[in-house]
Backbone bond lengths (Angstrom), bond angles and torsions (degrees), N, CA, C in turn:
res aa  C-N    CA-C-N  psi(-1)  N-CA   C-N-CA  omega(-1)  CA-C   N-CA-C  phi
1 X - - - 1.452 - - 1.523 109.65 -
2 X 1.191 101.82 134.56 1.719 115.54 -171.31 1.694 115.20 -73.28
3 X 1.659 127.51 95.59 1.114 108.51 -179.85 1.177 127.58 -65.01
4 X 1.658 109.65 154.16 1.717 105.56 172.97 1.521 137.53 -53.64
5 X 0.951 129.73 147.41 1.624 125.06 -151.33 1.935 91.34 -89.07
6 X 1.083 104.24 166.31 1.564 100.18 -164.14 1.661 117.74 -75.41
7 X 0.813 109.28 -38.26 1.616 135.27 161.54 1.403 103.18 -36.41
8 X 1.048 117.81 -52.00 1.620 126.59 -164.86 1.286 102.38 -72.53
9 X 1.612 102.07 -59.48 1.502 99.94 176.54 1.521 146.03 -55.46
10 X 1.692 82.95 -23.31 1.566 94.18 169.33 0.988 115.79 -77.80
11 X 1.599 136.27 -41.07 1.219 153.54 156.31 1.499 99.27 -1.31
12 X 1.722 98.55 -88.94 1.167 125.96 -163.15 1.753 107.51 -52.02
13 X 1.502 128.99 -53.68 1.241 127.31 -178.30 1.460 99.09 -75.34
14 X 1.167 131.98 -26.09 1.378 113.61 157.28 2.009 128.64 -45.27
15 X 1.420 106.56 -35.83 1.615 104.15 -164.72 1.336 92.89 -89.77
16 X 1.934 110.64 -22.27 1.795 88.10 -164.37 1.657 97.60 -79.11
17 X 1.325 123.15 -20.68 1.609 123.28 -175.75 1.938 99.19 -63.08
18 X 0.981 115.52 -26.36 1.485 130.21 -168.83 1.713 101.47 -80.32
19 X 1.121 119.58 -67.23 1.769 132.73 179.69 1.671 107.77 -57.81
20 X 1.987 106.30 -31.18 1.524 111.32 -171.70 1.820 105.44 -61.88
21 X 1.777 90.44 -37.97 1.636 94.95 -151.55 1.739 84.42 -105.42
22 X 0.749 148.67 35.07 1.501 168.34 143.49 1.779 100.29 -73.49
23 X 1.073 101.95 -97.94 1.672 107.73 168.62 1.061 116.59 -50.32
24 X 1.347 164.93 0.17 1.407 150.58 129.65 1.469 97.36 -80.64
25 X 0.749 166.28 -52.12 1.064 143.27 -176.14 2.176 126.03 -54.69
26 X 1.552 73.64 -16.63 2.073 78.88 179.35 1.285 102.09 -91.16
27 X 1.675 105.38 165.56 2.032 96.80 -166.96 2.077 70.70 -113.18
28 X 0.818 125.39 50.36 1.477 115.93 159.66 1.828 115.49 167.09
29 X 1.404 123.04 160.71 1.552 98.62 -159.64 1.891 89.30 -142.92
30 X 1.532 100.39 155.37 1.588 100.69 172.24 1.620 85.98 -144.41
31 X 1.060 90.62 165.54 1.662 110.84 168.33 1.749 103.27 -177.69
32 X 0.921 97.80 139.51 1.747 134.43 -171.97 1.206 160.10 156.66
33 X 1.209 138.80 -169.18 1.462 114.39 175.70 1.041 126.54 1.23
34 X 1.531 123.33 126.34 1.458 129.87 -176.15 1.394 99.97 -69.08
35 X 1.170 114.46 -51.78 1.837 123.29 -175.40 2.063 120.99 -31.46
36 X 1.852 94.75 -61.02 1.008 95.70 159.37 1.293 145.80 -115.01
37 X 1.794 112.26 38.67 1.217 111.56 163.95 1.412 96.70 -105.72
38 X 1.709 149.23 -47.85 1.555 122.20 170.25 1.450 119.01 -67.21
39 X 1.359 93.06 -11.62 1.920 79.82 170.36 1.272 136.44 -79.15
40 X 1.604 101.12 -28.68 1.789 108.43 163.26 1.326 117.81 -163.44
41 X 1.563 123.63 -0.82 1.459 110.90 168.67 1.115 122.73 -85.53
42 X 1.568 125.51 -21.27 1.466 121.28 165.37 1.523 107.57 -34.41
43 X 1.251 111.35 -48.48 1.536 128.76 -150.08 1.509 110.89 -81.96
44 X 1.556 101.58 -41.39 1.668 108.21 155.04 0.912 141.04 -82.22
45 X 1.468 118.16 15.48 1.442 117.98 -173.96 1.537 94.84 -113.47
46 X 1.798 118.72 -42.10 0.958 110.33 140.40 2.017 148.05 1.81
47 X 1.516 80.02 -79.63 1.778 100.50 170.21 1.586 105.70 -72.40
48 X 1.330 125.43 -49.92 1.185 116.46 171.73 1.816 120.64 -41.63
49 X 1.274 112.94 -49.42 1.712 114.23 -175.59 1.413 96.22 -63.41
50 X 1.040 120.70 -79.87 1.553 132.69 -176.76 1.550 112.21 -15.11
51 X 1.734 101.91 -35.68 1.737 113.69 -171.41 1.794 97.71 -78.31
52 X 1.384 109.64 -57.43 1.099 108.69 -146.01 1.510 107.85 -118.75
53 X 1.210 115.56 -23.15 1.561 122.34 176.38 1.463 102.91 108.56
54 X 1.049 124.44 21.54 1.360 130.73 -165.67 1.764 119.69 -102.21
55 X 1.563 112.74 99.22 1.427 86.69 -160.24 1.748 110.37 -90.68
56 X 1.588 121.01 143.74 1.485 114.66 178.11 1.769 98.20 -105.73
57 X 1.505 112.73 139.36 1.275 118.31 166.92 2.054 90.98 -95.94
58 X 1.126 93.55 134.88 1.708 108.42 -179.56 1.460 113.51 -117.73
59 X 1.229 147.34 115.34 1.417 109.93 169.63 1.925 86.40 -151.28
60 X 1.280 104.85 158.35 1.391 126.03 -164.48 1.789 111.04 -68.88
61 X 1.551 101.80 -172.20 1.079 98.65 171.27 1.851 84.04 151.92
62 X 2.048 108.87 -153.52 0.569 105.06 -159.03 1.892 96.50 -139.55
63 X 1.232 128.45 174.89 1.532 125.34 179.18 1.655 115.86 -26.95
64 X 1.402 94.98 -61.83 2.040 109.81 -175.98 1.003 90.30 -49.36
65 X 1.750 124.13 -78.08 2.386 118.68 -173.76 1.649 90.66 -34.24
66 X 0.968 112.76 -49.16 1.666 81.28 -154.66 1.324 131.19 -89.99
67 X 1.589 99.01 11.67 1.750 120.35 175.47 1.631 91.80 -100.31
68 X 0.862 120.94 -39.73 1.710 134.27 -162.80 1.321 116.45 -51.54
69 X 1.620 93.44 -71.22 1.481 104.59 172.19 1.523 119.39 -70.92
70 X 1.080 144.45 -15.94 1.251 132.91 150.83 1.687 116.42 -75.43
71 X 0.753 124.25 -33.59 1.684 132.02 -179.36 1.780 85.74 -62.95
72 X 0.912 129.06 -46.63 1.727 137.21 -170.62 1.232 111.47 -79.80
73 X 1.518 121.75 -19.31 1.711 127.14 -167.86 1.589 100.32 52.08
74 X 1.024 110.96 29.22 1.612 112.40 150.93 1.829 128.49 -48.17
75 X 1.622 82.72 -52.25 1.661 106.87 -179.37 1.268 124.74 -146.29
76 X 1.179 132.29 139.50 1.567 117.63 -160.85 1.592 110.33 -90.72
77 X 1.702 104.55 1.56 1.636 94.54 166.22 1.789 104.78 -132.20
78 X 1.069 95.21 151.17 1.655 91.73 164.07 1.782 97.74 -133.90
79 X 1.639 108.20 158.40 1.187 131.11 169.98 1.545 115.10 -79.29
80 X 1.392 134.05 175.44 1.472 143.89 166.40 1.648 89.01 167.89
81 X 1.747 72.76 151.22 1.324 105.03 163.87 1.525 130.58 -131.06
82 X 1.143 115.52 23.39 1.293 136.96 -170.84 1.494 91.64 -132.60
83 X 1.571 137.60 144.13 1.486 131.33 -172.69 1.815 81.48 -95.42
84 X 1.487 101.02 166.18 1.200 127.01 -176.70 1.383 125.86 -61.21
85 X 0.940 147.36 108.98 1.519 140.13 166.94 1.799 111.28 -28.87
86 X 1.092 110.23 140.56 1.464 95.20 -171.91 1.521 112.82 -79.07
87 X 1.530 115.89 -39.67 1.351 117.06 -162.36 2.098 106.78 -83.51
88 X 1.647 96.46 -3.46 1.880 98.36 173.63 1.924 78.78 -88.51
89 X 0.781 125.30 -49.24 1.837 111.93 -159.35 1.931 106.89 -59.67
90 X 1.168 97.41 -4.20 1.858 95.50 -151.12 1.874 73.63 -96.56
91 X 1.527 110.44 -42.97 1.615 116.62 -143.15 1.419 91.53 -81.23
92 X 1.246 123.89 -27.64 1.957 116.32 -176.11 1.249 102.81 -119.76
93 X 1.742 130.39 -8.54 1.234 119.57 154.85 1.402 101.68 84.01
94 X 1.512 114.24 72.60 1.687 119.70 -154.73 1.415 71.12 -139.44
95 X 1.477 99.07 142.57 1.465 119.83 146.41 1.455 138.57 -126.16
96 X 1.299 117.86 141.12 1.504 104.14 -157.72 1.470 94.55 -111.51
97 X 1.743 104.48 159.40 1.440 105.98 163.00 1.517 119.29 -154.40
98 X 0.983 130.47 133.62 1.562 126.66 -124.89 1.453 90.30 -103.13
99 X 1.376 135.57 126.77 1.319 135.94 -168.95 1.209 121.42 -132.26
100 X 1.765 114.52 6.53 1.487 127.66 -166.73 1.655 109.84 -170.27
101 X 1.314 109.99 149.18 1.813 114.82 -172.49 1.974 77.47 -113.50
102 X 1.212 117.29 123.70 1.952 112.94 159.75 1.445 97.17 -100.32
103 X 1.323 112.36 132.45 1.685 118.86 -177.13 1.673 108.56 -95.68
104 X 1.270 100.02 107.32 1.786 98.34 -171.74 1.580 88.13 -81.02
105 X 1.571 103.56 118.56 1.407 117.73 133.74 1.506 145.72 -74.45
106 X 1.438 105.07 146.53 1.433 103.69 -178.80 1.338 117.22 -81.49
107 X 0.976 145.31 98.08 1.518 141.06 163.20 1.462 148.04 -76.13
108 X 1.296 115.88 106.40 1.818 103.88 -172.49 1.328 79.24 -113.55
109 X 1.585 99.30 -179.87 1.351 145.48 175.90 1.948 110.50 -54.39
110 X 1.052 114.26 146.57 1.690 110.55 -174.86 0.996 118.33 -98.31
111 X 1.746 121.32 -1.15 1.231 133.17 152.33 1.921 114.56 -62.23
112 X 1.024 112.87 -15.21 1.621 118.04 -151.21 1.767 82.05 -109.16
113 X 1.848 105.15 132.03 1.345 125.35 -176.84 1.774 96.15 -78.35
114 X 0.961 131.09 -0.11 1.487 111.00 -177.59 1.217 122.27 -77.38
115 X 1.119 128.52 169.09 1.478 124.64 -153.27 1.612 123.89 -152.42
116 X 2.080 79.47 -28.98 1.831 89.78 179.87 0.986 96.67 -162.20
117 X 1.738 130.48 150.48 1.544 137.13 -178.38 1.459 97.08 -154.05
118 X 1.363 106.67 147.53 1.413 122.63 169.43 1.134 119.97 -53.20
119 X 1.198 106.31 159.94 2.398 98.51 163.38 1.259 96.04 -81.48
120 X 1.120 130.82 -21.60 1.603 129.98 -169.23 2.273 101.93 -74.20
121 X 1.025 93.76 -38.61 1.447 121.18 -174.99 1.238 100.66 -53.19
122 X 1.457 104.45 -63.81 1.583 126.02 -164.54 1.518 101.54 -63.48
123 X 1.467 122.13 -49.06 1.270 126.74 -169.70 1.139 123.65 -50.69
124 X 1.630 109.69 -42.94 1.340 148.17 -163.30 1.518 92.67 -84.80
125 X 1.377 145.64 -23.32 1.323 120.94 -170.61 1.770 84.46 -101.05
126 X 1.211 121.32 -33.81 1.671 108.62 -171.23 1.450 97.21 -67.00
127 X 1.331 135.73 -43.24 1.033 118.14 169.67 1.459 151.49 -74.66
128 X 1.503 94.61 18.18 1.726 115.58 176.08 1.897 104.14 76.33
129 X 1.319 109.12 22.20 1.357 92.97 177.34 1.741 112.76 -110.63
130 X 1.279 111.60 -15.37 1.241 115.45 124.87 1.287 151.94 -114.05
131 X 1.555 128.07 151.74 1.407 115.02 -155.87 1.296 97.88 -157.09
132 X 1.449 128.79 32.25 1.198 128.58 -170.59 1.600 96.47 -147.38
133 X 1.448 119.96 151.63 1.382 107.03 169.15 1.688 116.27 -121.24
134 X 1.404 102.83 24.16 1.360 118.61 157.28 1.588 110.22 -86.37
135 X 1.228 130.06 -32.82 1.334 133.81 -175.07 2.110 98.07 -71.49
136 X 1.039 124.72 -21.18 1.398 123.49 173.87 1.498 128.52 -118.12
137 X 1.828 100.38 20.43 1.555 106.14 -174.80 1.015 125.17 108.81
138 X 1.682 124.11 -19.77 1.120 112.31 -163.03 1.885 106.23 -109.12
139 X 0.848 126.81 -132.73 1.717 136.61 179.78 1.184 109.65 -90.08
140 X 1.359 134.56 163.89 1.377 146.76 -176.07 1.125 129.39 -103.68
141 X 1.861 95.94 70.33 1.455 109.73 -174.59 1.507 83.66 -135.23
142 X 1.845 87.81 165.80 1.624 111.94 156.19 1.221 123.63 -41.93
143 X 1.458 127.26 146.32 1.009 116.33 163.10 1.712 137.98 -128.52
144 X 1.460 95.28 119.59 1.873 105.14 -132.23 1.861 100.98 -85.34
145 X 1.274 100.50 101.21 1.601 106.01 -164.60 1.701 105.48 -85.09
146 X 1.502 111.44 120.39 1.464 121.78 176.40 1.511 117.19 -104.32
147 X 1.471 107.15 105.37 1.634 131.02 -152.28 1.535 99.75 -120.41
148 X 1.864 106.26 103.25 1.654 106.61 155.12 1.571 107.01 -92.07
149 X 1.299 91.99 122.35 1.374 128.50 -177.63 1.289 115.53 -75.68
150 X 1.781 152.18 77.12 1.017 128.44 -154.89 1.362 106.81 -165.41
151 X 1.690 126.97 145.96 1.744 126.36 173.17 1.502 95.57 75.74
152 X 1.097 130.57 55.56 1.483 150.77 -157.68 1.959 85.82 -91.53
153 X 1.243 91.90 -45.80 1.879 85.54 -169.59 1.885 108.80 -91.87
154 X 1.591 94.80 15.87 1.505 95.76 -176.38 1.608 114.29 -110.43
155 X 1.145 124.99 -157.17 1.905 120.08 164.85 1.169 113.58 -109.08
156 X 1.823 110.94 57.07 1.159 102.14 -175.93 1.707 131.38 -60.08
157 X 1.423 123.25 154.46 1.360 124.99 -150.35 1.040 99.93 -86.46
158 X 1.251 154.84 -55.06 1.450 151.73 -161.73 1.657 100.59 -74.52
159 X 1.269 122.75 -39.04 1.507 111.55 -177.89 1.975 99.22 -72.99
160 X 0.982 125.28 -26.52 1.319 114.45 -164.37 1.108 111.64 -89.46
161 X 1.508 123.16 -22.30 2.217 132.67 158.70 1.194 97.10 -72.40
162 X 1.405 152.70 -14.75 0.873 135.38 -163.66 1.905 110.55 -130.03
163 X 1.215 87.21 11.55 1.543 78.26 179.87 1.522 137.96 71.38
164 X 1.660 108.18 1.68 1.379 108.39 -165.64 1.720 109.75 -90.50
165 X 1.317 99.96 135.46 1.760 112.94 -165.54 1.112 94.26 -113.02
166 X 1.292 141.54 119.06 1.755 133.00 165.15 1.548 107.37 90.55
167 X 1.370 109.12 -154.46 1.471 111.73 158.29 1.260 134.90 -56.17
168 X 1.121 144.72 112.32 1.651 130.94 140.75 1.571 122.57 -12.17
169 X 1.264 95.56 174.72 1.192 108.29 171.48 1.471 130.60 -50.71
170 X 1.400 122.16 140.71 1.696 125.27 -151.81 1.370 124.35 -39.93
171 X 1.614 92.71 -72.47 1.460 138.66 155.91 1.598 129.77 -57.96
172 X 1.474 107.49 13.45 1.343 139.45 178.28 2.021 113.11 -71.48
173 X 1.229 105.27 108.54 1.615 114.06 -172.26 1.684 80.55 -69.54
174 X 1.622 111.17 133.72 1.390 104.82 176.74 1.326 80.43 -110.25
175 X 1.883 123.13 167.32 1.662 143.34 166.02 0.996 114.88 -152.17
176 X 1.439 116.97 154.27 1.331 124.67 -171.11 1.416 109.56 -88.26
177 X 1.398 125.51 -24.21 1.758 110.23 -179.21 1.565 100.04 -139.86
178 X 1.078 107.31 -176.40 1.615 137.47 -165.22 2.472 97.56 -70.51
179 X 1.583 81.01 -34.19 2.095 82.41 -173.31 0.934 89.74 -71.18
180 X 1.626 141.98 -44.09 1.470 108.83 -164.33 1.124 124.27 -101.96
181 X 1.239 117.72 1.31 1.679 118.86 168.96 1.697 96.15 -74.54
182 X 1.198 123.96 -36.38 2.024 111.85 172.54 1.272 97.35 -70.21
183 X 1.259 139.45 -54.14 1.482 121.61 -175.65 1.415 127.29 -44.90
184 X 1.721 110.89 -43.95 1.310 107.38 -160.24 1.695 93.18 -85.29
185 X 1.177 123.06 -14.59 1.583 124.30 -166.60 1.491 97.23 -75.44
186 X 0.964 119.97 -55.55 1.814 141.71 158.90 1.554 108.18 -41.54
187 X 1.279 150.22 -36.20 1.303 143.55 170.61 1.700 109.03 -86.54
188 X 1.562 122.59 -32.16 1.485 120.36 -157.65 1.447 114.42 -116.57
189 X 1.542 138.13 91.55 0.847 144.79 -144.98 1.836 120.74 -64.56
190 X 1.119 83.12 -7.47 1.760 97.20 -177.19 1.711 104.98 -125.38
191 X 1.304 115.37 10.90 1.537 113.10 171.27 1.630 122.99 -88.11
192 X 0.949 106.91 150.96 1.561 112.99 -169.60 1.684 110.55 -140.88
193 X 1.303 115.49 132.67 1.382 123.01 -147.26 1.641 107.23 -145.20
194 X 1.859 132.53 153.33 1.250 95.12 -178.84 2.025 72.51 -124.72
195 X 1.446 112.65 143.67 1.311 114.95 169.10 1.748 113.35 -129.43
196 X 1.175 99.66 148.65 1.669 101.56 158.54 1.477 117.22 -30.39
197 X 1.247 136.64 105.47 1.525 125.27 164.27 1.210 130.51 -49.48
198 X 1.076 130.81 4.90 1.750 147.07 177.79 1.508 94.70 -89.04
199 X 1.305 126.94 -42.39 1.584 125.86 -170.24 1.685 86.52 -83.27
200 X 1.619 125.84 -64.11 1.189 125.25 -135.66 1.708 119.93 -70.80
201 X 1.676 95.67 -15.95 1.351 111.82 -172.46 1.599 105.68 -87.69
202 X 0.869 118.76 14.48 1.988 122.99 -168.78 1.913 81.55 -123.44
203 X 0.681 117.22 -38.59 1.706 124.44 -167.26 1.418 106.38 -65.59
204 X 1.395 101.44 159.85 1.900 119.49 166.89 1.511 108.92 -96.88
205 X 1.478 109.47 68.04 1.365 120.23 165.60 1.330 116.77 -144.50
206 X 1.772 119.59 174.88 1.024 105.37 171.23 1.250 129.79 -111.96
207 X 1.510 147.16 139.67 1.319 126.03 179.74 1.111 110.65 -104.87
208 X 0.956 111.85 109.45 2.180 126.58 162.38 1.360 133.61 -34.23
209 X 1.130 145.62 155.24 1.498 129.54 163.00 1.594 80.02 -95.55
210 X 1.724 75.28 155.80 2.208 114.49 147.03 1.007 113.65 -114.30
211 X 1.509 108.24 128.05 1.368 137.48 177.29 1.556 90.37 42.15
212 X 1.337 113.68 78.44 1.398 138.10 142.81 1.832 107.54 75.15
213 X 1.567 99.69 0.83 1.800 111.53 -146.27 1.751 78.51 -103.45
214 X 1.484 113.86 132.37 1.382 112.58 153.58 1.782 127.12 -86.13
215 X 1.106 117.08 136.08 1.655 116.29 178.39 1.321 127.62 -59.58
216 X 1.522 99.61 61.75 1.346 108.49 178.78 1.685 126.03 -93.60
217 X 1.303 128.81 154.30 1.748 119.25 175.90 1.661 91.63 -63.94
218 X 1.360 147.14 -42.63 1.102 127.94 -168.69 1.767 120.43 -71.41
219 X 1.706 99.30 -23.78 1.678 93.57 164.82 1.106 100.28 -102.12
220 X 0.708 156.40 8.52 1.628 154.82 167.06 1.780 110.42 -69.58
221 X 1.510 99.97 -49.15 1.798 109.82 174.34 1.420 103.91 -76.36
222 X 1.325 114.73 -41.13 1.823 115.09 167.84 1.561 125.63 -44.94
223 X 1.344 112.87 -36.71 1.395 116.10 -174.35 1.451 104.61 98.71
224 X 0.894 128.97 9.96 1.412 134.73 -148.34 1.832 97.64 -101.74
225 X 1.640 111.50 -48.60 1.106 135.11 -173.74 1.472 108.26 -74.26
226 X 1.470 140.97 100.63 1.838 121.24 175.71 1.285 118.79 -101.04
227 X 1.401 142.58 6.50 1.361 147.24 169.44 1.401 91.60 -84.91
228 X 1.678 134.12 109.44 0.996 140.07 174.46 1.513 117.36 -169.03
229 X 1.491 125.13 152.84 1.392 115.87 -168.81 1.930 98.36 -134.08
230 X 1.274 118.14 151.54 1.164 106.61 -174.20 1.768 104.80 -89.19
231 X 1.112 161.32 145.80 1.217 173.35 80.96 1.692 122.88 16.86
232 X 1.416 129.68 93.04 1.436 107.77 -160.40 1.944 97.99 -119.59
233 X 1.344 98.96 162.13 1.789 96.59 171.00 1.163 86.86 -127.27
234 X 1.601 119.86 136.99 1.322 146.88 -168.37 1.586 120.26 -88.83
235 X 1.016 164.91 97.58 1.515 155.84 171.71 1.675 108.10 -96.18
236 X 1.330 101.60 149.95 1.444 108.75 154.00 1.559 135.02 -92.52
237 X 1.267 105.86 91.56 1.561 96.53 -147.62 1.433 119.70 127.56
238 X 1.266 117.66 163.46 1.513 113.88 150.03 1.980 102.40 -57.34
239 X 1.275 122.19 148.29 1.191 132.81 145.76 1.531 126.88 -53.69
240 X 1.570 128.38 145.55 1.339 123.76 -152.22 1.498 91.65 -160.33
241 X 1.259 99.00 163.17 1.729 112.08 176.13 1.471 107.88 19.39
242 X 1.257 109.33 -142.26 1.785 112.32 -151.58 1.715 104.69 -50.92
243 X 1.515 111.08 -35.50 1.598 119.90 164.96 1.243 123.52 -30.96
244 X 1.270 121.53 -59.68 1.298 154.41 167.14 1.452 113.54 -51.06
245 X 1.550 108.24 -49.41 1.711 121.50 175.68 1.356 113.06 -58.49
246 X 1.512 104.55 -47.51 1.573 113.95 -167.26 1.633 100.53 -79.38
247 X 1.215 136.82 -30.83 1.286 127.65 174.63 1.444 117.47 -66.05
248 X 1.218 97.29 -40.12 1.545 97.77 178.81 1.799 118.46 -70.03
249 X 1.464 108.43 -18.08 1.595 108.72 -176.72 1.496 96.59 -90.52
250 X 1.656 138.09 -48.80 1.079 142.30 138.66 1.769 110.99 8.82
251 X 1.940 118.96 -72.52 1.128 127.62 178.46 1.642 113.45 -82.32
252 X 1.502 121.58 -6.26 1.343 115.30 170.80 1.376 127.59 -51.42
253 X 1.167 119.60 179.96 1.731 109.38 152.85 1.289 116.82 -75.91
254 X 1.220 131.41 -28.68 1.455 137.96 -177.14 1.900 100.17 -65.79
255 X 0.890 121.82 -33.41 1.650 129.49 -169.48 1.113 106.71 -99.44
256 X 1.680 128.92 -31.12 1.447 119.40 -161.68 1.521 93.08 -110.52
257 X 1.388 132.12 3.60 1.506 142.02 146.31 1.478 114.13 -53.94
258 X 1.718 116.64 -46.15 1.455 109.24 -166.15 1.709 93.27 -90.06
259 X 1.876 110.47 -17.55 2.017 90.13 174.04 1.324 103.69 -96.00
260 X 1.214 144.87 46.47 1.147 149.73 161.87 1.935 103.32 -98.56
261 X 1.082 113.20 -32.85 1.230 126.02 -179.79 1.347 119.80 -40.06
262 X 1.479 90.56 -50.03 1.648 105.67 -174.53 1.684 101.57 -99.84
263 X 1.510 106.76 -66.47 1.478 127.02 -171.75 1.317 134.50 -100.32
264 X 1.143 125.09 164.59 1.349 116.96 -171.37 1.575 99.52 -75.72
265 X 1.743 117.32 147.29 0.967 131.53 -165.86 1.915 110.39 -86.82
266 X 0.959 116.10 141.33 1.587 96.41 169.85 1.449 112.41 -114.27
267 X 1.522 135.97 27.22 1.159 143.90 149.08 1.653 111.14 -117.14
């Protein structure tokens, strides 16, 4: 086995000495969901210190980090984006509290004339019942569906607006995160993808309306918008001291101003 070249290694024991003294240095810690820690808790934890002197170590990840490390007392918050299973919340005694709407957009390619598709439309291509993009207006090609597959044992949000039971569609590009379903939608001119709009709007793609409605935080708080997932921060316990502080500035107006940015607000 080929050892690491020295450079690398320093590299590497360089960031974990960096992330070590990162987290001791915060008087409280979250990690989770990638969605909503670059989408707005970096930014509120931020505003939070600045307010109160309070420092948050934040750092990303995905549903499991953010059940994990609290189930572990790693960190006293974790992220998700899938709501909790009831009988894991009862068994480690997790409580959730919903602090953000993420507006899943639909995304194709910016070569592709489409512009608007049904939810019925949309459903129908994850579910292999369409597979053509002449059958919805567009040109007479395949239609190459880019599917992150993920929280399989959770309620995940896009399978439950959309109806999907089991697998998707056959011929379905499956991925593991949110970057490469924008990447591959962004390289393949006939691919169609549904992503977080916080990633998709920085991207070289396009996002579509449903049923005529664009994926905005203002239709999104309207009701207007239905491709949407709720956003939760995790505790063990009721929440307490600075835990407790930071959730509550999180649900303020001062906090639910900087997740309005990206997402629909739920205060």
């Amino acid at each position: 086995m080929k050892s690491l070249p020295l450079r690398t290694l320093f590299c590497s024991i360089c960031l974990t000495l960096i992330f070590t003294a990162l987290l001791y240095a915060a008087d409280i810690g979250y990690q989770g969901t990638h969605i909503l820690t670059h989408g707005a808790l970096e930014d509120v934890a931020k505003a939070f210190q600045k307010k109160y002197g309070i420092r948050v170590f934040v750092k990303g990840g995905g549903c499991a980090d953010g059940i994990a490390v609290v189930v572990r007392d790693k960190h006293e918050m974790g992220g998700i984006c899938c709501p909790l299973n009831p009988d894991k919340a009862s068994k480690f005694n997790l409580i959730q509290q919903k602090v953000a709407v993420d507006i899943k957009a639909v995304i194709i390619n910016t070569k592709n004339k489409i512009n608007n598709l049904t939810l019925k439309q949309v459903s129908d291509i994850h579910n292999g019942l369409i597979t053509n993009w002449k059958q919805v207006g567009g040109r007479d090609k395949p239609i190459a569906l880019i599917y992150r597959d993920h929280c399989r044992d959770m309620d995940e949000p896009v399978r439950k607006v959309l109806g999907i039971k089991g697998a998707v569609a056959k011929k379905a590009i499956i991925v593991k995160t949110d970057k490469e379903v924008v990447e591959y939608v962004e390289r393949f001119p006939d691919a169609i993808g549904i992503a977080p709009r916080i990633f998709a709007q920085d991207s070289k793609v396009k996002m579509i309306n449903i049923d005529g409605i664009a994926p905005t935080p203002e239709n999104t708080e309207k009701g207007l918008y239905s491709l949407k997932g709720d956003l939760y921060i995790i505790t063990k316990g009721t929440p307490a001291g600075n835990t407790k502080k930071f959730i509550e500035f999180v649900l303020s107006d001062e906090g639910q101003a900087i997740i309005g940015k990206g997402f629909a607000r739920v205060r």
